[in-house]
C-alpha positions in Angstrom: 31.5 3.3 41.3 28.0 3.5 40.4 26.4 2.3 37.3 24.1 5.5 36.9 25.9 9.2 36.6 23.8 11.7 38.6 25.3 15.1 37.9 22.7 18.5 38.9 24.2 21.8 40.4 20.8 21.8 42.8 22.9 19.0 44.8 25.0 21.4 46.4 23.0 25.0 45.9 20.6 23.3 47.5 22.2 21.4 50.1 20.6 22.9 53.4 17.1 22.6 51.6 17.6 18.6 51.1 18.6 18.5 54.5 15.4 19.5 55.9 14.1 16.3 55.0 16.5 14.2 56.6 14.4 12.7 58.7 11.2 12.6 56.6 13.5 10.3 54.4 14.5 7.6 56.9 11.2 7.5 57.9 9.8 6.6 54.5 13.0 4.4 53.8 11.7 2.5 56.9 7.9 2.2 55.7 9.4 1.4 52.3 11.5 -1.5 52.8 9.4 -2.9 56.1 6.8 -4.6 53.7 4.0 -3.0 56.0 3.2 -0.7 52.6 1.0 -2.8 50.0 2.2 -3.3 46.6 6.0 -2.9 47.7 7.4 -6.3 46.7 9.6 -4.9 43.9 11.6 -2.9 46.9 14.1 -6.2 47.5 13.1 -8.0 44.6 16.5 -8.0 43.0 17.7 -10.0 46.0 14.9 -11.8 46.0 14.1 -13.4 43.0 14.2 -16.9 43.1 16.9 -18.6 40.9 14.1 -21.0 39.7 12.5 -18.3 38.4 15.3 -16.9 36.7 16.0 -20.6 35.6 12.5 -21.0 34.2 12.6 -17.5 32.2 16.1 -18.4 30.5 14.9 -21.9 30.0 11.7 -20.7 27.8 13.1 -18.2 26.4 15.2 -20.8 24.8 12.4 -23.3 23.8 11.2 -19.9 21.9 14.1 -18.9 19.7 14.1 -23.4 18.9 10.3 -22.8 17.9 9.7 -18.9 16.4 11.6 -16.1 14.8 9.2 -13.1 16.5 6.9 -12.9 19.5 3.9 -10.9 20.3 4.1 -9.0 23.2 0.2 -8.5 24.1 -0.3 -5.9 27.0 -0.5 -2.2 28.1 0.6 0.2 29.9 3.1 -1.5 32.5 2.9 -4.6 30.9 4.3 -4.0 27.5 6.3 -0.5 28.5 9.3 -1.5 30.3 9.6 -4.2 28.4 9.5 -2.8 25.1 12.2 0.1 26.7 14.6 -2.2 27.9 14.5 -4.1 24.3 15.0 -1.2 22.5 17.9 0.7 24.8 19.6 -2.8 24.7 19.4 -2.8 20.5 23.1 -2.6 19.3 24.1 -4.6 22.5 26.2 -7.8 22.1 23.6 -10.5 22.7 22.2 -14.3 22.0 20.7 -15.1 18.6 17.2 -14.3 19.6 13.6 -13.7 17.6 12.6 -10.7 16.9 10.0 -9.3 19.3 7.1 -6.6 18.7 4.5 -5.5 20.8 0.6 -5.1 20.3 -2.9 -4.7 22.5 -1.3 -0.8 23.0 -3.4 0.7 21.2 -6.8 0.8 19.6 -5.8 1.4 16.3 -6.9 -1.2 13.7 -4.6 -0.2 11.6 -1.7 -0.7 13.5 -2.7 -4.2 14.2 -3.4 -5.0 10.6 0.2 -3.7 9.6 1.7 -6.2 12.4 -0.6 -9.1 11.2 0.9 -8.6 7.8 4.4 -8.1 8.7 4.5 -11.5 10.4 1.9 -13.1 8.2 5.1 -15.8 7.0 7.1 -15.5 10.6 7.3 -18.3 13.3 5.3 -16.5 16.3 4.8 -17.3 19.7 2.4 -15.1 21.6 3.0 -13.6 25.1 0.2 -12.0 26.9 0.6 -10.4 29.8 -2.8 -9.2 32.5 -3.1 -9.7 35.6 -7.0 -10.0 35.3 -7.5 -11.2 31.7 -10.1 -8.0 31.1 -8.2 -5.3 30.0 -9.8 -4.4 26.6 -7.2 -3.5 24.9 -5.5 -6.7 25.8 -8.3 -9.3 25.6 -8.9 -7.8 21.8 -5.2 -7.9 20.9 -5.1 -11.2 22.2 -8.1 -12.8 20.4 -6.7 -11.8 17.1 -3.5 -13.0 17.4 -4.5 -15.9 18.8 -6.8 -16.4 15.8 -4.0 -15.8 13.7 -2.4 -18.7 15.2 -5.2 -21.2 14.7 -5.1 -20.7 11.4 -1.7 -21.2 10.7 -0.7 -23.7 13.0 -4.3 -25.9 14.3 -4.8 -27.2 17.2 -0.9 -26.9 18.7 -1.6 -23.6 18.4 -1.8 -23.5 22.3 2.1 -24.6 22.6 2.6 -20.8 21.7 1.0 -19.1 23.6 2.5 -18.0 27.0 0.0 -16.3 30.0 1.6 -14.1 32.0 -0.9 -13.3 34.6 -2.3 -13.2 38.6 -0.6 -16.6 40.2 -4.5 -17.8 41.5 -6.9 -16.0 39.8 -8.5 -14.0 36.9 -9.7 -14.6 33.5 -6.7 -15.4 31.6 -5.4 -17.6 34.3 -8.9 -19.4 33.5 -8.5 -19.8 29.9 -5.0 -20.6 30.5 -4.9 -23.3 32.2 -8.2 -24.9 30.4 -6.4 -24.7 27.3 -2.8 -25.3 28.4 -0.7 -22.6 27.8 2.5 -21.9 29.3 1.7 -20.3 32.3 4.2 -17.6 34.2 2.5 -15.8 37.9 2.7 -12.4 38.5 3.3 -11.2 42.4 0.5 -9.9 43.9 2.2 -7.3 45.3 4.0 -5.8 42.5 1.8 -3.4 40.6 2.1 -3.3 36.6 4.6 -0.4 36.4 6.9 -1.5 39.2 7.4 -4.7 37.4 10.0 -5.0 35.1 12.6 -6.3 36.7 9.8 -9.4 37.1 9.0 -12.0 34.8 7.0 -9.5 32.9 9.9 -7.5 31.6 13.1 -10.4 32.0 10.8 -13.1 29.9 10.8 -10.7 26.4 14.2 -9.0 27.0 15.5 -12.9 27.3 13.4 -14.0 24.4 15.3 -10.7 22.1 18.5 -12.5 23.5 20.2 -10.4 26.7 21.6 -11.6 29.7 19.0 -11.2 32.3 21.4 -12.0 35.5 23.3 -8.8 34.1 20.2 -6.7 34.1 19.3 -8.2 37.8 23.1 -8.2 38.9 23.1 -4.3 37.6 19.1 -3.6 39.7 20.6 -5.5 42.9 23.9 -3.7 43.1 21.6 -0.8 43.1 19.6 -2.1 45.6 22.8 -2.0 47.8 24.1 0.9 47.2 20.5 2.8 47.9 19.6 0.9 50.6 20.4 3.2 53.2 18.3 6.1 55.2 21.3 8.5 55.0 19.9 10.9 52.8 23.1 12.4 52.5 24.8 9.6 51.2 21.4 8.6 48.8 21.8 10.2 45.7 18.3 8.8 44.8 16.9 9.7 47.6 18.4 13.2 47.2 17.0 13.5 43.4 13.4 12.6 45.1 13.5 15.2 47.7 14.8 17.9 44.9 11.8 17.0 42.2 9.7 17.9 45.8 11.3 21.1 46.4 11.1 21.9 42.9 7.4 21.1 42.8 6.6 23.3 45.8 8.8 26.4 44.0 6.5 26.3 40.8 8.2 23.7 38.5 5.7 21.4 38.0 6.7 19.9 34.5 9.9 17.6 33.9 11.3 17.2 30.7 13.1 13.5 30.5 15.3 14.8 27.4 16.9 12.2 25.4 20.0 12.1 22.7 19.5 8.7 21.4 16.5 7.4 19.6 16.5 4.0 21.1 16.5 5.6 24.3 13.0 7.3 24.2 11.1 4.6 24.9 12.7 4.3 28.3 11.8 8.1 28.8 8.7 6.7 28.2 8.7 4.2 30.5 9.5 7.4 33.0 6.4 9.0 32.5 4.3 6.1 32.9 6.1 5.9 36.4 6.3 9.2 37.2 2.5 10.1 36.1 0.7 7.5 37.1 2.3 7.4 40.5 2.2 10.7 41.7 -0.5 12.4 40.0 -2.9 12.3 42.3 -4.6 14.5 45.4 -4.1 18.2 42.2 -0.7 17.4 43.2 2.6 15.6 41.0 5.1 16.9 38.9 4.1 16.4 35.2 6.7 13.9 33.1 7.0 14.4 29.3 9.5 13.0 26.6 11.9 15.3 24.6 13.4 13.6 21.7 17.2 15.8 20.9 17.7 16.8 19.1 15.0 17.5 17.0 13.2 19.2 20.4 15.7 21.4 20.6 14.7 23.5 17.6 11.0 23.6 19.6 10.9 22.4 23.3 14.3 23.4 23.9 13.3 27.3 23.3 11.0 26.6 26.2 13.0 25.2 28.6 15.5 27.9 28.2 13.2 30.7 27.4 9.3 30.1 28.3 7.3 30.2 31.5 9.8 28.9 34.6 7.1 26.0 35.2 9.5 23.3 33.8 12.7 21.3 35.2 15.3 18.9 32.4 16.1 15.7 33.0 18.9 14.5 30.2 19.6 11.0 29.8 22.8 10.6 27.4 24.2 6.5 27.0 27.5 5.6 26.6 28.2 7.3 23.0 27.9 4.4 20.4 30.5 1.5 19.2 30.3 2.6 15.8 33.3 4.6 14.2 31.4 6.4 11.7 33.4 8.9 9.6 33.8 12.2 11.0 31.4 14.7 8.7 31.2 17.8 11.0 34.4 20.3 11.8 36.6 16.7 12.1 33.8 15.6 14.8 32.1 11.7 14.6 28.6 11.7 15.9 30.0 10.3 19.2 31.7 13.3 19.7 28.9 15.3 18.3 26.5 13.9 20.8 28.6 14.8 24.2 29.0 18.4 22.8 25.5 19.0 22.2 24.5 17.5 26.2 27.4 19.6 27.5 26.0 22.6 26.0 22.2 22.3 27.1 23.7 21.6 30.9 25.5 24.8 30.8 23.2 26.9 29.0 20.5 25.5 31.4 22.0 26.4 34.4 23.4 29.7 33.7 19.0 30.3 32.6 18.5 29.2 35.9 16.5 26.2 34.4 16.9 23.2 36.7 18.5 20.4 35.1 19.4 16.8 36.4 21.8 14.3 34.4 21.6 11.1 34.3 24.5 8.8 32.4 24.4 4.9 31.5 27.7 3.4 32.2 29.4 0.2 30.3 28.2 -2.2 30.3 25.5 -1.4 29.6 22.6 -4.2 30.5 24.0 -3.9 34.1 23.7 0.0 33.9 20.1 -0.7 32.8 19.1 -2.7 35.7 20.8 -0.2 37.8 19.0 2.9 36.3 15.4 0.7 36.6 15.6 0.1 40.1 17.2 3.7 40.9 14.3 5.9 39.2 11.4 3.3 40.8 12.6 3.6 44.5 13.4 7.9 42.9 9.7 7.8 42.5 8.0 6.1 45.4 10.4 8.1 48.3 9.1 11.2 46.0 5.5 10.1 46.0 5.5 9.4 50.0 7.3 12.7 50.2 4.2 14.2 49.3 1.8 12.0 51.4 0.7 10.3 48.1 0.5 6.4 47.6 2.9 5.3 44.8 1.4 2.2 44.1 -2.7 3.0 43.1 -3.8 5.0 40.1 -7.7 5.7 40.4 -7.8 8.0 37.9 -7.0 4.9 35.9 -9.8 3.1 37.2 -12.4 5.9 36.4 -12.3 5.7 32.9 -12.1 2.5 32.7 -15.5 2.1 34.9 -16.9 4.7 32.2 -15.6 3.1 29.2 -17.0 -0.1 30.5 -20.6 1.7 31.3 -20.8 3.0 27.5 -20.0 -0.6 26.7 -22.9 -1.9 28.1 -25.6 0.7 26.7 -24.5 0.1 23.1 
């Protein structure tokens, strides 16, 4: 049985639609897994991974909770976001005693940063920055302050707390890393930054907050297996790809990733990093937002059910809590509660004709993760190709960086 639900009424009233793209599919499965495509090493990855590697991340993710009680995750976008999803799904999971970890060099705001300076002004901390290049602004000017904030409180062995997470040969951090003799982890060269959390750049925090990697890999490889097959008919990833297509080319260019639990939005987060940055490109892409329920319900939700038909829903519900709180609503506990509410927004979509997908987490629940990772990445590149779009560049990206960097240099 799978470790991801996929329940949507387009699967079968739309059966002879999906279809057409049988072959399109096997084609781009072929291109996909023969290695011929750049940037496509997360694609077997999860049977890949060396079990040195995996050795090495649980082994220094010990030597952190010995030495600290929070680390710094340093990084943006893809570097930081799967991360920080995964640690926060995984929150009332069983799991090791590890540190608390937080996340800066997101942002530009000063204020932010000054608030997490204070908050672990009397912690143990062990800084983890993650670039592959060692220039991202954002990065390098989270990076120096932390790393000031180190020297100060712990001298010169401040470097034994530091861990570079960066390109395996080159860049600038790999530079200053090695010169000053920090811990040093490589990234693959051809995985890009949001197709790389089941890499050291996601496993090496989620084993520092105390989870069981190998489940989160043993949950992304049995998904490997079960998707790894052309038949789109027996693909249900595959199948959700071709549908977002069809839906695109019918005028539902927006989807709603709609989530029940709080700690679950950052991972609908991490969706629209994938999503967006992959496929919006060439005035083409669906457009992925997050819906927080069920607050958006009493705002979002009368749009989905009674705006402009532009949108499509995507609910992701998790197994519903291990807590036994008392009851407090017609003899209902909030677990009960929760599954009421997403049954009710999957009917009432469908009979508005609103397009809706849903997508359930299984126990346990770390494996489930690794599953759901790997399912929605391969979702969006077979989508992506679909449309004759590369998955793996983002030059919209580049562009204002270039111009932030020109503006830069005239000040």
């Amino acid at each position: 049985m799978s470790l991801l639900s996929v329940e949507s009424p387009l699967f079968s009233n739309k059966r002879d639609e999906i279809n057409k793209f049988t072959a399109s599919v096997a084609k781009e499965h072929q291109l996909l897994h023969s290695r011929e495509l750049p940037m496509t090493g997360w694609v077997d990855y999860p049977v890949t991974i060396p079990a040195e590697v995996v050795s090495r991340i649980k082994e220094e993710a010990a030597n952190v909770r010995q030495i600290a009680n929070t680390m710094v995750v340093i990084g943006i976008g893809g570097s930081f976001l799967g991360a920080k999803a995964c640690c926060d799904l995984l929150r009332y999971e069983p799991r090791e005693d590890g540190v608390k970890v937080v996340f800066a060099g997101w942002n530009l705001s000063d204020e932010y940063h000054a608030e997490l300076l204070r908050q672990i002004s009397d912690d143990d901390v062990v800084l983890c920055v993650v670039s592959k290049s060692g220039s991202t602004v954002e990065t390098s000017m989270a990076f120096n302050l932390f790393k000031d904030h180190l020297m100060r409180k712990y001298g010169e062995s401040y470097r034994d707390r530091i861990y570079a997470i960066t390109d395996e040969k080159e860049g600038l951090l790999r530079l200053e890393a090695e010169e000053n003799g920090y811990k040093l982890f490589g990234i693959d060269e051809n995985i890009g930054g949001r197709y790389s959390i089941l890499t050291v750049v996601g496993l090496f925090p989620i084993a520092v907050q105390g989870y069981d990697i190998e489940k989160l890999i043993s949950g992304a490889r049995r998904a490997y297996n079960d998707l790894n097959t052309e038949i789109l008919a027996d693909n249900l990833c595959y199948q959700y790809a071709v549908l977002r297509h069809i839906l695109f080319e019918e005028g539902r260019y927006v989807e709603a990733f709609s989530v029940m639990a709080p700690h679950l939005y950052v991972f609908s987060e991490w969706l629209k990093q994938l999503f967006a940055e992959s496929e919006g490109k060439n005035k083409r892409g669906v457009l992925p937002f997050s819906v927080r329920y069920s607050t958006d319900l009493h705002s979002v939700g009368q749009f989905l059910e009674e705006g402009h038909p532009i949108c499509f829903e995507s609910i992701l519900e998790l197994p519903y809590g291990h807590s036994r709180l008392p009851a407090s609503y017609e003899n209902k506990t909030y677990k009960e509660l929760s599954k009421i509410v997403c049954d009710a927004v999957y009917k009432v979509r469908q009979e508005n004709n609103t397009p809706i997908f849903r997508f359930s987490f299984k126990e346990p629940l770390v494996e489930s993760c690794g599953y759901a990772l790997y399912f929605f990445e391969k979702a969006c590149a077979m989508c992506c190709l679909l449309q004759g779009i590369d998955p793996f560049d983002q030059p919209g990206v580049e562009i204002y960086k270039a111009e932030m960097l020109r503006l830069l240099k005239e000040e």
